[in-house]
C-alpha positions as CSV (number, residue, x, y, z in Angstrom):
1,X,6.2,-76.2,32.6
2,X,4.7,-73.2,31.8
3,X,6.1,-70.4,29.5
4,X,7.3,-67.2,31.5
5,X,4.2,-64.4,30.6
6,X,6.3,-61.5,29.2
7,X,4.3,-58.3,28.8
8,X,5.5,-56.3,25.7
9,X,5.6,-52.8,28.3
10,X,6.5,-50.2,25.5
11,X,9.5,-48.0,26.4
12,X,8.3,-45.1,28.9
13,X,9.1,-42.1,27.4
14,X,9.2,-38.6,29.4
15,X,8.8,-36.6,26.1
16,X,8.2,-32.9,27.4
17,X,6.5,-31.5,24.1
18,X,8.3,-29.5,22.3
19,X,7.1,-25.1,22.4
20,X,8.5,-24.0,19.3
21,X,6.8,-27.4,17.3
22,X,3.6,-24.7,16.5
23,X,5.9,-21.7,15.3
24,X,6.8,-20.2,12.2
25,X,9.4,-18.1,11.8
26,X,8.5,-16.9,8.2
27,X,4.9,-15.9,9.8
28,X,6.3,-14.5,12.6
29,X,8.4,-12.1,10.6
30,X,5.2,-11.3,8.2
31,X,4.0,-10.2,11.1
32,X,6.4,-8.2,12.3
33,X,6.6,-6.5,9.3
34,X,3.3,-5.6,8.5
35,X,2.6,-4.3,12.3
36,X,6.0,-2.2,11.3
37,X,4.6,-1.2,7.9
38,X,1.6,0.2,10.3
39,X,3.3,1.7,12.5
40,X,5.4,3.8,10.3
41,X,2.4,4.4,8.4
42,X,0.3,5.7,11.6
43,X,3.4,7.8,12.1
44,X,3.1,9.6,8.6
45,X,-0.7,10.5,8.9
46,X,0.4,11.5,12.8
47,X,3.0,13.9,11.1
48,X,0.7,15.2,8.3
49,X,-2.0,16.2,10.7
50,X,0.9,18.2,12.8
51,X,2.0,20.2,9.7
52,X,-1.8,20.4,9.1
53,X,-2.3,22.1,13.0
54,X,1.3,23.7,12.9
55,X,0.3,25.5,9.8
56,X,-2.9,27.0,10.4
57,X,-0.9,28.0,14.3
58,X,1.7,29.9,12.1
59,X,-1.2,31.8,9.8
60,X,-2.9,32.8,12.7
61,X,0.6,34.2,14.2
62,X,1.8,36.0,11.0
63,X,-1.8,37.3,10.7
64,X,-1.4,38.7,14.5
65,X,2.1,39.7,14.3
66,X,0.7,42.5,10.6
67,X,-2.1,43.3,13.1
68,X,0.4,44.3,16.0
69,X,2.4,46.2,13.5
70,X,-0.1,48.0,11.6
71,X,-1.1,48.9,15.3
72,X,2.0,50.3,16.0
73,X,2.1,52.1,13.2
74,X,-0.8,54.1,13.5
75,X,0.6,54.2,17.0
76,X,3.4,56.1,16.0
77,X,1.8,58.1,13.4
78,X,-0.8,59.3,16.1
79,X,2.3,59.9,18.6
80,X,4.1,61.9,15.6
81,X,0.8,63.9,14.8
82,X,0.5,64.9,18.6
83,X,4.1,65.7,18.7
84,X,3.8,68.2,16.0
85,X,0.5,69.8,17.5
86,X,2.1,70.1,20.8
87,X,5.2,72.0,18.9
88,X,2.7,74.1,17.0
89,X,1.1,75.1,20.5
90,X,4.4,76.1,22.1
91,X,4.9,78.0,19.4
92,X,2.2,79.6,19.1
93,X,2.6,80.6,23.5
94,X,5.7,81.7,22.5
95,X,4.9,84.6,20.0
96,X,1.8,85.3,22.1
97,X,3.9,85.5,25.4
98,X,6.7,87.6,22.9
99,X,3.7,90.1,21.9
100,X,2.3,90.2,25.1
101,X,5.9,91.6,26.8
102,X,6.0,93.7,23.7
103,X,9.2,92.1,21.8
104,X,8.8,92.6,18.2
């Protein structure tokens, strides 16, 4: 008789491979925190440079705002100065129109 032939078939195995076999979770984190660490710090020189811009916008306005009033002050100077002129005229066409009617 012969001897049955028996093929040693290894077990099939549907082994799906695993995703998460190649991650880390410590380097994932390292990660995340420096990308965070760079964010916040892209953030700060962001911020810097807009009180940078935002102050050299308010020097230029305060420097505008002493021009407007120094204009308005000779504004109103001028507008004073007239003011008394014009009353010193219309005196002065009132005692001539008083002499001129005689009334003294």
């Amino acid at each position: 008789m012969s001897e049955p032939k028996t093929t040693a078939n290894p077990p099939k195995t549907d082994s799906i491979p695993n995703p998460f076999a190649s991650f880390d979770p410590m380097a994932a984190f390292t990660a995340s925190q420096q990308a965070f660490h760079k964010m916040l710090t892209d953030a700060q020189g962001r911020m810097q440079a807009l009180h940078a811009e935002y102050s050299q916008l308010e020097q230029q306005m305060v420097a505008r705002a002493k021009q407007a009033i120094e204009t308005w002050a000779q504004l109103a100077q001028e507008a004073l100065a007239y003011s008394a002129q014009l009353s010193a005229e219309a005196r002065k066409l009132g005692l001539d129109a008083a002499r001129k009617l005689g009334i003294q």
